[in-house]
C-alpha positions as CSV (number, residue, x, y, z in Angstrom):
1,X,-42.2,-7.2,-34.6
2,X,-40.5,-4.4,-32.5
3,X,-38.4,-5.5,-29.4
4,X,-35.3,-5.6,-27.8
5,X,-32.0,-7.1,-30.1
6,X,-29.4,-9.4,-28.2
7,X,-27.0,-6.9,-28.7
8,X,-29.2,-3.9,-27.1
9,X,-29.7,-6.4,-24.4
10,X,-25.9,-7.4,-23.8
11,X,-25.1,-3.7,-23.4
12,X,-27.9,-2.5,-21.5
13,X,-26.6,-5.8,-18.6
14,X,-23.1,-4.8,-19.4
15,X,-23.9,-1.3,-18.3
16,X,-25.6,-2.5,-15.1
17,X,-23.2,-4.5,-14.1
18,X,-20.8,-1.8,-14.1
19,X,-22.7,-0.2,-11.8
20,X,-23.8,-2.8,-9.7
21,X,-20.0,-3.5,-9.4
22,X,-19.1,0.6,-8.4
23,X,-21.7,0.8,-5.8
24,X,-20.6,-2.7,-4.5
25,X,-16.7,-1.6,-4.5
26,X,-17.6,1.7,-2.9
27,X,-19.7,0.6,-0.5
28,X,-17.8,-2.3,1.3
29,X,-16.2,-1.6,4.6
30,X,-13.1,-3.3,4.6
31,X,-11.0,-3.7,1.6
32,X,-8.0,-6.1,0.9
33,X,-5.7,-3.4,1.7
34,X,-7.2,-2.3,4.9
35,X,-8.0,-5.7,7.0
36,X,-9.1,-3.0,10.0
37,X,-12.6,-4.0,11.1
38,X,-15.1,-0.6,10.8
39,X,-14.7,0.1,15.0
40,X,-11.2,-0.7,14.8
41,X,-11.0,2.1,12.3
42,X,-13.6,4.7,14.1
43,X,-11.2,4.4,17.0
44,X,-8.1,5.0,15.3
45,X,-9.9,7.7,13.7
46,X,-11.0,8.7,17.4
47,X,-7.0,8.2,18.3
48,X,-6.3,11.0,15.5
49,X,-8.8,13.4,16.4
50,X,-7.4,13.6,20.0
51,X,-4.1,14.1,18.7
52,X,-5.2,17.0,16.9
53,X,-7.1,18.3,19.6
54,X,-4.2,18.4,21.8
55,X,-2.1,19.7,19.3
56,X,-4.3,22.5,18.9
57,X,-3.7,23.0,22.8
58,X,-0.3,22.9,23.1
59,X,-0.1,25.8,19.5
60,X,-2.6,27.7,22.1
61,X,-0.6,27.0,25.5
62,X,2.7,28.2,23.3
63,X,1.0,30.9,21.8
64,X,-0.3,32.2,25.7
65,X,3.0,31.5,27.4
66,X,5.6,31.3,24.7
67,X,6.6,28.0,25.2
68,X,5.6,24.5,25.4
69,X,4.2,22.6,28.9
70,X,6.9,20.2,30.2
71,X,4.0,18.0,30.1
72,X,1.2,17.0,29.1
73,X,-0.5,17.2,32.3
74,X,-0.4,20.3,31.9
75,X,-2.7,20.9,29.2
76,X,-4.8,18.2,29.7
77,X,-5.3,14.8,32.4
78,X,-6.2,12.3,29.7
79,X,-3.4,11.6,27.4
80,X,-4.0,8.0,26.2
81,X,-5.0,6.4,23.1
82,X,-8.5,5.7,23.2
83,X,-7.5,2.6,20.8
84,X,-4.6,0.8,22.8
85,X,-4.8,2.9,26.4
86,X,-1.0,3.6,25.8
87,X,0.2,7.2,26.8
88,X,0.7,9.6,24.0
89,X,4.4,10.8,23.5
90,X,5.6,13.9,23.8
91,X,8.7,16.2,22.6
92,X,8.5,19.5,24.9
93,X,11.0,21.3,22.6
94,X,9.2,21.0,20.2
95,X,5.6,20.6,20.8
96,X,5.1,17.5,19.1
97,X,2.6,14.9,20.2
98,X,2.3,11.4,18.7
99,X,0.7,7.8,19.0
100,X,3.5,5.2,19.7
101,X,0.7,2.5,18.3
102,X,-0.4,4.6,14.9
103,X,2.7,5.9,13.8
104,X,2.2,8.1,10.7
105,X,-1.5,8.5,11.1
């Protein structure tokens, strides 16, 4: 009688598990280091993506005048995270824009 052996079996479960297991572990939204719920994230992501838009502004405002705005007013009216609604600081000396509420993101 041909068939399957126990062992054959073990692996061939062993081997789906495994993958059952990788796509499970890649496909969950929030892991134990990250408690951030998936908006919360898309708006911090949203939060970074305006900071880089107006640091491309202020490169092309310096590049045009040769120096930075005093402001951002200047450059642009909105200039709030889109997260907490706190105003983005601003060094005019140097040109560098940041998030007070996601420092280092």
């Amino acid at each position: 009688m041909r068939g399957f052996t126990i062992i054959g079996l073990v692996v061939a479960l062993l081997i789906v598990a495994l993958l059952a297991l990788f796509l499970l572990k890649s496909t969950t939204v929030s892991t134990p280091e990250s408690t951030e719920s998936p908006l919360e994230r898309a708006r911090i992501l949203e939060c970074k993506m305006k900071l880089k838009a107006i640091r491309d502004e202020l490169r092309i405002y310096n590049l045009e005048h040769g120096h930075f705005p005093r402001s951002l007013d200047e450059i642009r009216s909105d200039c709030r995270c889109p997260v907490t609604g706190v105003e983005y600081r601003y060094d005019p000396k140097t040109g560098q824009v940041w998030c007070p509420d996601h420092p280092g993101r």
